[in-house]
C-alpha positions in Angstrom: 12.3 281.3 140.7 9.3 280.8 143.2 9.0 279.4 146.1 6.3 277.8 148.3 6.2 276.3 151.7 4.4 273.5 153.0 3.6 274.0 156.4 2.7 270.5 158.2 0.0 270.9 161.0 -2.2 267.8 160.4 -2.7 264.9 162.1 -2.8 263.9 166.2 0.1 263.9 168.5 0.4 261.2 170.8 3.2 262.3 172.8 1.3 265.2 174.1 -1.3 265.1 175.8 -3.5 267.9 173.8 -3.0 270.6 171.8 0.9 270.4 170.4 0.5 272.9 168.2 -1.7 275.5 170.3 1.5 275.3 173.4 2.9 278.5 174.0 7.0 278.7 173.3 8.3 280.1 176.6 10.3 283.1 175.7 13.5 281.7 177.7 13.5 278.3 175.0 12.8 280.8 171.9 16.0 282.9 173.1 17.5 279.2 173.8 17.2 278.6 170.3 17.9 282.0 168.7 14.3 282.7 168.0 13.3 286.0 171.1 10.3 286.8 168.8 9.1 283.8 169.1 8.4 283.9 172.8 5.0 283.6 173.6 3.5 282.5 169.8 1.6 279.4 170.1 3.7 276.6 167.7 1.9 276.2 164.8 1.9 280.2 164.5 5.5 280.5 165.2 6.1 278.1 162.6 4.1 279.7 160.2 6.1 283.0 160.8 9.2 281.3 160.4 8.0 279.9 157.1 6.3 283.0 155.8 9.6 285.2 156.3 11.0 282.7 153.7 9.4 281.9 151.1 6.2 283.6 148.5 3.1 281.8 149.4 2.7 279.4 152.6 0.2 276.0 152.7 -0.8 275.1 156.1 -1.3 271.2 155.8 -4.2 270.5 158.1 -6.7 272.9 159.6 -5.1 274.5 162.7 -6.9 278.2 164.1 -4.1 280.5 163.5 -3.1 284.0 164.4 -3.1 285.6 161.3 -4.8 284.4 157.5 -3.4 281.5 156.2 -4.1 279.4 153.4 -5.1 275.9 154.8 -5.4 272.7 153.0 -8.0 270.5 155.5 -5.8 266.8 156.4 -8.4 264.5 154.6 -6.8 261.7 156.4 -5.8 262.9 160.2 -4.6 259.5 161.2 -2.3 258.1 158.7 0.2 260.4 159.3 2.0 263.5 157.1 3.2 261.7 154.1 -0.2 260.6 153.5 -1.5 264.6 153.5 1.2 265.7 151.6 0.4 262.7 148.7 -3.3 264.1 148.8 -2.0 267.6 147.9 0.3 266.5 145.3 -2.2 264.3 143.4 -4.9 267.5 144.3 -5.6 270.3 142.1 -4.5 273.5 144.0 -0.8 273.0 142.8 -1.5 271.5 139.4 -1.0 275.3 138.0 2.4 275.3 139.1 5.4 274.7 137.2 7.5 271.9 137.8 10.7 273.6 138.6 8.6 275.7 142.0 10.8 275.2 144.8 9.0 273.8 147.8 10.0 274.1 151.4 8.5 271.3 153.7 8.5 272.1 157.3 6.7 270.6 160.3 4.8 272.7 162.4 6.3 271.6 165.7 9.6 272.6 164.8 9.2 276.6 164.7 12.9 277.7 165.1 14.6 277.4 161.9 16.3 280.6 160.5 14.4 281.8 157.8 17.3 282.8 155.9 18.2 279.3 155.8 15.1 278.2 154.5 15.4 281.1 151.8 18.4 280.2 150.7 17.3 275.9 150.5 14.4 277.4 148.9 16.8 279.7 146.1 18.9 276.4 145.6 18.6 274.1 142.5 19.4 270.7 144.1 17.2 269.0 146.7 18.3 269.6 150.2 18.1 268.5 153.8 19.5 270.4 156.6 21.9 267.2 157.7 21.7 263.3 157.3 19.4 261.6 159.1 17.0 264.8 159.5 14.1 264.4 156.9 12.5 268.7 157.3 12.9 270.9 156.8 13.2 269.8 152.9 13.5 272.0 149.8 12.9 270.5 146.3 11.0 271.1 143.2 7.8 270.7 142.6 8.3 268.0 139.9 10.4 265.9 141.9 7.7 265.4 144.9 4.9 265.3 141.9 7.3 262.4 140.8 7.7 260.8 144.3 3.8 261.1 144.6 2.9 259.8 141.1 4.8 256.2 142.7 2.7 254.4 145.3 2.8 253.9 147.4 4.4 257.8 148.5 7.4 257.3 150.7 7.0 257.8 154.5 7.8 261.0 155.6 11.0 259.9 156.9 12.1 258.0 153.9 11.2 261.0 151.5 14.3 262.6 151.6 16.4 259.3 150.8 13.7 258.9 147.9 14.4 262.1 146.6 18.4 261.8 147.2 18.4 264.9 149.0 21.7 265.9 149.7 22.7 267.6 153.6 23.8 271.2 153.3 27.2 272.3 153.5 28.4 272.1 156.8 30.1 275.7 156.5 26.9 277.1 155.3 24.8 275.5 158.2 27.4 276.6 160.7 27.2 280.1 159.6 23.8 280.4 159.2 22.4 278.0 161.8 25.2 278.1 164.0 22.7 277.4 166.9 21.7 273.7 165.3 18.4 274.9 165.7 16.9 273.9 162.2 15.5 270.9 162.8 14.6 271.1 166.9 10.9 270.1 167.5 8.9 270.1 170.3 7.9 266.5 170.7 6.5 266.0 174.6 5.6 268.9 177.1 9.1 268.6 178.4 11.2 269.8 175.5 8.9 273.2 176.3 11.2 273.6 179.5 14.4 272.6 177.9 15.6 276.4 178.8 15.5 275.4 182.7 
């Protein structure tokens, strides 16, 4: 089965005061969360790493300058937020190739520190899966299902596509083994949570 990811890096922050996804991770928060070789990456490139070491082919969903080649899919509309982006691709042609039962991985690009063997193994799963209730990304599904979820208008909010979609929280026994740091879903919000190690 195939798998893509859907990396999130559009839009503005207004919580920080510029350039979220260009901050550097200080290497004490990346050992913090589990992450050492993430020290030092700017965000949106950690979180392109993270996604990369899990899954076939990565789409960076806005037009961020990154370390290394990416495939990027320019945010048509900056201001109205991810879900909107994400519809745009859906309803776009550079997935319309792909079969409906491609397993996406959805994961915003200012929260780097998920194990990518966790997202391998929500992308290798058949059901649609958030890490735990109440934490819309990272979210695997098919294909078909968010084709589905975009085909309705209008598309759900970001944080009311996973409850669209009935996606289910993983097993606590897997995330405890695998993400025993509850790291999967920590983002970097305001300039603070960059000196949450001190």
């Amino acid at each position: 089965m195939s798998a893509i990811g859907i990396l999130l890096a559009g839009g503005a922050s207004t919580r920080f005061p510029s350039g979220k996804l260009d901050a550097a991770i200080p290497s004490a928060l990346a050992t913090l969360r589990g992450r050492p070789e993430l020290g030092g990456l700017r965000l949106v490139d950690a979180a392109h790493a993270t996604l990369a070491a899990a899954v076939e082919r990565v789409l960076v969903l806005g037009s961020p300058q990154l370390a290394r080649a990416a495939e990027c899919v320019p945010d048509r509309r900056p201001h109205e937020g991810p879900a909107a982006a994400l519809a745009d691709l859906l309803g776009g042609e550079l997935l319309r190739d792909l079969p409906t039962e491609t397993r996406v991985v959805i994961l915003a690009a200012d929260a780097p520190f998920a194990p990518p063997l966790l997202l391998g193994l929500m992308a290798a799963a058949h059901t649609t899966l958030i890490v735990a209730d109440g934490e819309p990304l990272p979210l695997a599904v098919d294909l078909g299902r968010l084709r589905e979820a975009a085909a309705g208008a209008p598309f759900p909010r970001l944080r009311d596509l996973a409850t669209t979609l009935n996606a289910a929280p993983l097993d606590s026994r897997i995330l405890a083994r695998l993400d025993p740091l509850g790291v999967a879903s920590a983002d970097i919000d305001r300039p603070e949570d960059l000196t949450a190690a001190r």
